[in-house]
MARGUNU-996164 format. One record per residue (C-alpha): residue in three letters; chain; z, y, x. Coordinates in Angstrom, 1 decimal. Layout:
+-----+---+--------+--------+--------+
!   r ! c !     up !  north !   east !
+-----+---+--------+--------+--------+
! ALA ! A !      Z !      Y !      X !
...
+-----+---+--------+--------+--------+
//
This chain:
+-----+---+--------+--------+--------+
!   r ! c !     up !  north !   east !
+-----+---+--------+--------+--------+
! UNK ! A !    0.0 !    0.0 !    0.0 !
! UNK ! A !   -0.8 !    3.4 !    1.5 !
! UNK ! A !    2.3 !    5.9 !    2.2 !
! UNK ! A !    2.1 !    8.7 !   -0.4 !
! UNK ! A !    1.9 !   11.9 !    1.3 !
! UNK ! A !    4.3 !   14.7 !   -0.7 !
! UNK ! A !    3.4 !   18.4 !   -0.5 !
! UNK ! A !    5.3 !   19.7 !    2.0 !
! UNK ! A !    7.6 !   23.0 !    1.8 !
! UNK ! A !    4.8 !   24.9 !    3.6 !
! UNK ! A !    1.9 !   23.4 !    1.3 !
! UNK ! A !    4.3 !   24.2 !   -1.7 !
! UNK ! A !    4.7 !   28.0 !   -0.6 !
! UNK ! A !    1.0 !   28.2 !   -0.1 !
! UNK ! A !    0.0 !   27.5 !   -4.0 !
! UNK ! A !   -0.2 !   29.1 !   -7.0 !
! UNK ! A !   -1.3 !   28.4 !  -10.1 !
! UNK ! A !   -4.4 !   30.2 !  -11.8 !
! UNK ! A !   -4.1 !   30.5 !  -15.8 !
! UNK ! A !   -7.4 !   31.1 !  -17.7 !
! UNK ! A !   -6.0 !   33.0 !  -20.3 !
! UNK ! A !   -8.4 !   36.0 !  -21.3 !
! UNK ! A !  -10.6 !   34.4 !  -24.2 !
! UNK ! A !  -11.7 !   36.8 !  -26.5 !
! UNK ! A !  -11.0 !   33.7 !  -28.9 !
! UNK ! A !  -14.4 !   34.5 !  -30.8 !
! UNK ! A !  -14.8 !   30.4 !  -32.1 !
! UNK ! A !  -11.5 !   31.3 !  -33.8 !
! UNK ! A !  -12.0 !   35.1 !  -35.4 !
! UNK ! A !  -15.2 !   33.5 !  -37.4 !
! UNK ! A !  -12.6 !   30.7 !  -38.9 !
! UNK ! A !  -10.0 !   34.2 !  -40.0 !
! UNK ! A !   -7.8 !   33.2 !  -37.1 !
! UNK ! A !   -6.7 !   36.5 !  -35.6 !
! UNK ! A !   -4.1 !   35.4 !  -32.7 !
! UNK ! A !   -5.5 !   34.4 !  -29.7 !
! UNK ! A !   -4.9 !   30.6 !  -29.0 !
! UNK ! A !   -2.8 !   31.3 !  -26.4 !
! UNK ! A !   -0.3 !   33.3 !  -28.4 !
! UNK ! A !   -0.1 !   30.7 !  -31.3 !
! UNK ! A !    3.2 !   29.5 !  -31.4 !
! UNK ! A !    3.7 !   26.1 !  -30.9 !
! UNK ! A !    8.0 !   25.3 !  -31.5 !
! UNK ! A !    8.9 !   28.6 !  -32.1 !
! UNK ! A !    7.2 !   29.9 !  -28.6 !
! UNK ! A !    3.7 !   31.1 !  -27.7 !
! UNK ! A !    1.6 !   27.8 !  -26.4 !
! UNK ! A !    1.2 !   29.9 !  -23.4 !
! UNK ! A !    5.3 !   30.0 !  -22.3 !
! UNK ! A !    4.9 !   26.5 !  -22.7 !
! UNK ! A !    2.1 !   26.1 !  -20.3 !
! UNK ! A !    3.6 !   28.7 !  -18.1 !
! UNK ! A !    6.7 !   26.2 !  -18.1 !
! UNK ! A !    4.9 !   23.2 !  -17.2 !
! UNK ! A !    3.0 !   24.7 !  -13.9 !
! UNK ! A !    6.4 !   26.8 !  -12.5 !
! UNK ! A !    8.0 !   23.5 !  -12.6 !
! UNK ! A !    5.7 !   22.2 !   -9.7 !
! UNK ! A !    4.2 !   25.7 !   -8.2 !
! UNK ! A !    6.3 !   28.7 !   -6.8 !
! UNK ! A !    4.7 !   31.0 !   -9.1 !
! UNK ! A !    1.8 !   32.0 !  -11.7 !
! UNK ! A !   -1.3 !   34.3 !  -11.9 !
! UNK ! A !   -2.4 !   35.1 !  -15.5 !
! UNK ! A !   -6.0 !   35.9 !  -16.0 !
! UNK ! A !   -5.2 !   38.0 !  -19.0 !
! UNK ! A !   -8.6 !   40.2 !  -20.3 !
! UNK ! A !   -7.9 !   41.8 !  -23.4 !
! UNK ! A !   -4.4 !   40.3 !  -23.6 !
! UNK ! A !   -3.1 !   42.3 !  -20.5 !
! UNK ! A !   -0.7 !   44.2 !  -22.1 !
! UNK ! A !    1.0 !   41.5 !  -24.2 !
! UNK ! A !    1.2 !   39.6 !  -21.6 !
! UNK ! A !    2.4 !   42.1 !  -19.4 !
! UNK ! A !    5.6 !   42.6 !  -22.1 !
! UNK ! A !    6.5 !   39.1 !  -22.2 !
! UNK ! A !    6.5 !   38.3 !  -18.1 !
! UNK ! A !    8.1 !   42.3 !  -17.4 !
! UNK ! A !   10.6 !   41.3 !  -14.7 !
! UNK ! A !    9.4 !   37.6 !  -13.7 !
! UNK ! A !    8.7 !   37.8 !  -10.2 !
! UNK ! A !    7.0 !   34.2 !  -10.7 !
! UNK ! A !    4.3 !   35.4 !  -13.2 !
! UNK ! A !    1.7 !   37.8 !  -12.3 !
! UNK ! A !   -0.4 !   39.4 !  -14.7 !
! UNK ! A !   -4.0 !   40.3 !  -13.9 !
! UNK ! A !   -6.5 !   42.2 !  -16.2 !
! UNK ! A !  -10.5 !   40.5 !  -16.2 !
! UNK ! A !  -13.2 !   42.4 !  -16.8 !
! UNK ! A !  -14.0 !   39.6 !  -19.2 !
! UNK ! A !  -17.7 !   39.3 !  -17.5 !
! UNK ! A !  -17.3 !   35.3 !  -17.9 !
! UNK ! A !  -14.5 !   32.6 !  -16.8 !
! UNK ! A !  -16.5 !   32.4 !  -13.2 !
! UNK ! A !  -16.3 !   35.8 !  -12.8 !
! UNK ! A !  -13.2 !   36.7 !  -13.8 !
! UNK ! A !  -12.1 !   33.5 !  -11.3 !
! UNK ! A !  -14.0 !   35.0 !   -8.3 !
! UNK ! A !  -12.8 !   38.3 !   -9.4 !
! UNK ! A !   -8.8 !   37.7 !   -9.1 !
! UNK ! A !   -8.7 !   35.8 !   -6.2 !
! UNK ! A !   -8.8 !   39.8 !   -4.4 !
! UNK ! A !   -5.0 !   39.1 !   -5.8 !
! UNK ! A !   -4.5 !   36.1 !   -4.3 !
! UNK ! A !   -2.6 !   35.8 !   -1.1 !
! UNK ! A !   -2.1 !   31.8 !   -1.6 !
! UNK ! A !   -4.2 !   29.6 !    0.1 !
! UNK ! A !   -4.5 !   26.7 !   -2.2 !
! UNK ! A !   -5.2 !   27.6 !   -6.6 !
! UNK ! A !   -4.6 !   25.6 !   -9.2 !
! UNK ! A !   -6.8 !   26.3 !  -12.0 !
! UNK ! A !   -6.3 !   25.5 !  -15.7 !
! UNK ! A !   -7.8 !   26.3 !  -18.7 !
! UNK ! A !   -4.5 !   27.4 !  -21.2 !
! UNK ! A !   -6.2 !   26.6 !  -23.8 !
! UNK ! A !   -6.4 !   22.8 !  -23.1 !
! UNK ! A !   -3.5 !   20.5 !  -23.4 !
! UNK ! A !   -3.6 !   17.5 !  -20.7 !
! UNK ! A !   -0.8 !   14.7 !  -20.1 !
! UNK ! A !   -1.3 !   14.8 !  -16.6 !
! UNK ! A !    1.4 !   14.4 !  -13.5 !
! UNK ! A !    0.6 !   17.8 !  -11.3 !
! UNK ! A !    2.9 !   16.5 !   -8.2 !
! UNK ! A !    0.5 !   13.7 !   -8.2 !
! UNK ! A !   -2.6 !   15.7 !   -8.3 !
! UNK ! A !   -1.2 !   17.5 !   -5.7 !
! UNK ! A !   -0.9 !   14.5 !   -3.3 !
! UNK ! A !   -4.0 !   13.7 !   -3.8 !
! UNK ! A !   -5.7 !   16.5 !   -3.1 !
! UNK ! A !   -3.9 !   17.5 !    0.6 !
! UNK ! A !   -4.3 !   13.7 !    1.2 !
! UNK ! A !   -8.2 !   14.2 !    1.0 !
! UNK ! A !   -7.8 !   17.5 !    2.8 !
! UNK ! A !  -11.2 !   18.4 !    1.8 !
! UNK ! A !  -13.1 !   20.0 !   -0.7 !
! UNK ! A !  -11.7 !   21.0 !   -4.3 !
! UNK ! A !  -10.2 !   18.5 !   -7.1 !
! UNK ! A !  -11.4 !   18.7 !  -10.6 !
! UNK ! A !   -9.1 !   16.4 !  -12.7 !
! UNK ! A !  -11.1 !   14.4 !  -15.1 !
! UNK ! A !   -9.9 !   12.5 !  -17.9 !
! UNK ! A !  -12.2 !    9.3 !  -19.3 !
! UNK ! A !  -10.9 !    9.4 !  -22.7 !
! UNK ! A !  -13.7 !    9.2 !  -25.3 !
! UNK ! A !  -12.3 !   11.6 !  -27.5 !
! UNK ! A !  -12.4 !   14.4 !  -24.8 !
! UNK ! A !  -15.2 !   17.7 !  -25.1 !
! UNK ! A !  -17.9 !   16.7 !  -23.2 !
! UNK ! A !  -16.8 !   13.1 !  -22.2 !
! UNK ! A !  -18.3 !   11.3 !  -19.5 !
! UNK ! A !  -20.0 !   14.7 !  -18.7 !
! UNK ! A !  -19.1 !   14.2 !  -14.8 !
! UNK ! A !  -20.3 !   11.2 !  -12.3 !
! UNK ! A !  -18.5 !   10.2 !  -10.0 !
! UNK ! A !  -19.1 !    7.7 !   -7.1 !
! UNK ! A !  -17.1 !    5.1 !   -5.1 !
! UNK ! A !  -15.4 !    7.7 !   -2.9 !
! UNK ! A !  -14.8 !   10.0 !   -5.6 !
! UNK ! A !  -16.9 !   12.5 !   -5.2 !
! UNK ! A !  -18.6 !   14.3 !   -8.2 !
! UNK ! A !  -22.5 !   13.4 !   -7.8 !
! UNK ! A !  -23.4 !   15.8 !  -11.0 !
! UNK ! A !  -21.9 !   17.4 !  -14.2 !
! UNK ! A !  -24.1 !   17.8 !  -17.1 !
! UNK ! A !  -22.2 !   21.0 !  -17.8 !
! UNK ! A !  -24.8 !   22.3 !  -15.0 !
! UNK ! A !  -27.0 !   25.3 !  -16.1 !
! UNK ! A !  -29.6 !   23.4 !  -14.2 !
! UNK ! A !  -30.1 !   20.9 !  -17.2 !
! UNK ! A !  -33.5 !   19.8 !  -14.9 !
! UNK ! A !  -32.0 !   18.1 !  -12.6 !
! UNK ! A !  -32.1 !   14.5 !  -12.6 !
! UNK ! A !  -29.0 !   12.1 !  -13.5 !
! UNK ! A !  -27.7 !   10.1 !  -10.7 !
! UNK ! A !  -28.7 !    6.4 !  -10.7 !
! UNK ! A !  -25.9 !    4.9 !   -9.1 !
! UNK ! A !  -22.2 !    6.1 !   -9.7 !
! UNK ! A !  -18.8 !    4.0 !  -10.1 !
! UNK ! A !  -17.4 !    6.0 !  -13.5 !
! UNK ! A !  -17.4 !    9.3 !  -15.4 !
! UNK ! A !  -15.0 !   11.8 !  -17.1 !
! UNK ! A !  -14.7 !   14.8 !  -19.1 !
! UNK ! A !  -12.9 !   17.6 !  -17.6 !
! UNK ! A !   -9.0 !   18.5 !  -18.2 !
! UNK ! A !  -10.0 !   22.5 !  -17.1 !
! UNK ! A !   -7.9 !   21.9 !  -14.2 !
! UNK ! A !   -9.1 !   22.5 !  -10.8 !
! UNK ! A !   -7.5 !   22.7 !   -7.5 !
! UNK ! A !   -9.0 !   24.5 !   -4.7 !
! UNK ! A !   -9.0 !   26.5 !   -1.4 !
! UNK ! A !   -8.9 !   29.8 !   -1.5 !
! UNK ! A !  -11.4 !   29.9 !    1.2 !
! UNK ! A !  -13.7 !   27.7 !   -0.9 !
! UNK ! A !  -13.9 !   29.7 !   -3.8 !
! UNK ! A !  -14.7 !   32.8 !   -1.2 !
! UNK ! A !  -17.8 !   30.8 !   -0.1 !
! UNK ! A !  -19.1 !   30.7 !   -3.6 !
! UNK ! A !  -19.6 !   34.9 !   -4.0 !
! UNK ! A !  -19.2 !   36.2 !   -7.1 !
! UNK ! A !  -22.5 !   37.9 !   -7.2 !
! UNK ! A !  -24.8 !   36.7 !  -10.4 !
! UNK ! A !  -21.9 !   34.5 !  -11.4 !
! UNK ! A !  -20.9 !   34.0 !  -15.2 !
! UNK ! A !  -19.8 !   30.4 !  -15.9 !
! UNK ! A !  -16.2 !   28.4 !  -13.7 !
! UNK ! A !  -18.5 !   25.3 !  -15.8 !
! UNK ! A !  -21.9 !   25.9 !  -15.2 !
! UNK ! A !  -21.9 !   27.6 !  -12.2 !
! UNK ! A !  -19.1 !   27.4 !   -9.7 !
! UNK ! A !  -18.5 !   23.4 !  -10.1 !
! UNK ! A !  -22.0 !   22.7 !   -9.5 !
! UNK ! A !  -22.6 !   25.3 !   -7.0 !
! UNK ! A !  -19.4 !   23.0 !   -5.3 !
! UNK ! A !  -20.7 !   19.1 !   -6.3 !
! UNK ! A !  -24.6 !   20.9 !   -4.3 !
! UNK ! A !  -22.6 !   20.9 !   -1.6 !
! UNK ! A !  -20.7 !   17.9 !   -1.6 !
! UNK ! A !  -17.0 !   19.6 !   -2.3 !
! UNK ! A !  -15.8 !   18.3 !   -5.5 !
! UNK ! A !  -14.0 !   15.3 !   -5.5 !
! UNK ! A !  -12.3 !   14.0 !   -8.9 !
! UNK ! A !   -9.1 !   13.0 !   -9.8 !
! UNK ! A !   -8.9 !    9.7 !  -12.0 !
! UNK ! A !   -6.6 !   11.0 !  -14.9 !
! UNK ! A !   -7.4 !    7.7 !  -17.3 !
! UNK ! A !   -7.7 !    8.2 !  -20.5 !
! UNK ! A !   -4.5 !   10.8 !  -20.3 !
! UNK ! A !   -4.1 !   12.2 !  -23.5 !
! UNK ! A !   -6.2 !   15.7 !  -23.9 !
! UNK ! A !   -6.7 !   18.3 !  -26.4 !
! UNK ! A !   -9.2 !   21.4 !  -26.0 !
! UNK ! A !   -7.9 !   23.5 !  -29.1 !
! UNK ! A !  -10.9 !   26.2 !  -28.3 !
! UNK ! A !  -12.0 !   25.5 !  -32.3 !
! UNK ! A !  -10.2 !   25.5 !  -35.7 !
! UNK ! A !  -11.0 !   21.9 !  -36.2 !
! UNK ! A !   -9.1 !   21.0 !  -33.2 !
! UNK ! A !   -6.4 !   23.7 !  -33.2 !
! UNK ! A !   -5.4 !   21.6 !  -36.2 !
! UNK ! A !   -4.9 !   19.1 !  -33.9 !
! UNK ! A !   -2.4 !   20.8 !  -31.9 !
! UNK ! A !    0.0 !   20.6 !  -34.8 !
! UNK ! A !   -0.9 !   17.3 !  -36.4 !
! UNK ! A !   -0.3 !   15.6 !  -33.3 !
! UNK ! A !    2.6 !   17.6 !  -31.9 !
! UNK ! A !    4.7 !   14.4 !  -30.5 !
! UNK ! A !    1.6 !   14.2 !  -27.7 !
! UNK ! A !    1.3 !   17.8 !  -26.7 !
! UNK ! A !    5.0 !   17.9 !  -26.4 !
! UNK ! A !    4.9 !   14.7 !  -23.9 !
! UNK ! A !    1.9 !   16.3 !  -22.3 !
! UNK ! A !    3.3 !   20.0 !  -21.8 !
! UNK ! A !    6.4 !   18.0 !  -20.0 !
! UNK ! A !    4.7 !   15.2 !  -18.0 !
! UNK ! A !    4.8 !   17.6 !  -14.7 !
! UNK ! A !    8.0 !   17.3 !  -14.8 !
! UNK ! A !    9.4 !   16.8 !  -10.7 !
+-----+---+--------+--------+--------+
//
């Protein structure tokens, strides 16, 4: 059995996390759902304190990619040294990515989407990644029910050969690949790496930075099963969040140390 390799104190001080959390919520206002998805409460709390939670359990501190919500935000973290709230320009999720990391002193992000819920252990993620010491991690879940399953192949090493997510819908599908996932919207990755990508032209985290990393050969995936996942970006499956409240509990608390 191979030794698992911990993130050190130094690795640990050198992370933060990166919370996409600036969605206009558009896919909701059509349905007459005013409150942006990360402010609907969830237990008597935003679902954004709860995701805030979960990451400050395993990183030393938070940066909130906040766009419109700046100033709400901004009230509820007033005084937390551990939560830093940046206003986006709104210009796209790969922009406003690029765009923050002029914030960003640590060397190592991790990136999440707030407004997916994943049952995933973020210590072990961790691991993973500095064990590779290479290239990004996107964590990829192979449960069916996921948005966009099976939209990312992956081969024996575990590097990601292609995502169909790719605004380059031309390219051809690889032949041979050991498995594929959907992805959980969580990411970790150099700093340095994301400064290679430029921000110039880019709109898309999805469509543009992941492939522009898979071109060349820097995005490697992390197996996360079929770990229970919920994107609740539209009415049908914010519905979800509530209905199956016993699983988003368990997931908002699986990071647990």
């Amino acid at each position: 059995m191979e030794d698992e390799i911990r993130v050190s104190v130094t690795d640990a001080l050198s992370i933060c996390g990166v919370l996409m959390a600036g969605g206009k919520g558009t896919r909701l206002a059509a349905a007459g759902i005013k409150t942006a998805k990360t402010l609907i409460p969830l237990q008597g709390r935003p679902i954004i304190s709860w995701v805030i939670e979960q990451f400050l359990q395993v990183l030393p501190r938070v940066v909130l990619l906040a766009g419109v919500h700046a100033e709400t935000y901004t009230s509820l973290y007033d005084g937390n040294s551990r939560v830093h709230v940046v206003p986006t320009p709104q210009l796209g999720t790969g922009y406003d990515l690029l765009y923050s990391i002029e914030y960003i002193e640590e060397q190592t992000l991790v990136i999440c989407n707030v407004d997916t819920i994943v049952n995933v252990d973020l210590v072990s993620v961790l691991n993973a990644h500095f064990k590779r010491r290479t290239g990004a991690t996107i964590v990829l879940t192979r449960n069916p029910d996921a948005q966009n399953a099976g939209a990312f192949f992956v081969n024996r090493e575990g590097c990601v050969l292609r995502s169909l997510e790719d605004k380059e819908t031309e390219l051809p599908l690889p032949t041979e690949y050991a498995w594929r996932g959907a992805s959980t919207g969580i990411i970790v990755a150099p700093l340095q790496l994301l400064r290679q990508v430029g921000v110039e032209g880019i709109t898309s985290t999805e469509r543009e930075i992941l492939p522009n990393m898979i071109s060349r050969g820097n995005l490697f995936a992390y197996d996360n099963g079929a770990g229970y996942t919920l994107d609740i970006g539209t009415p049908e499956r914010l519905n979800r969040l509530f209905e199956e409240n016993e699983q988003v509990m368990e997931a908002l608390f699986k990071s647990q140390l």
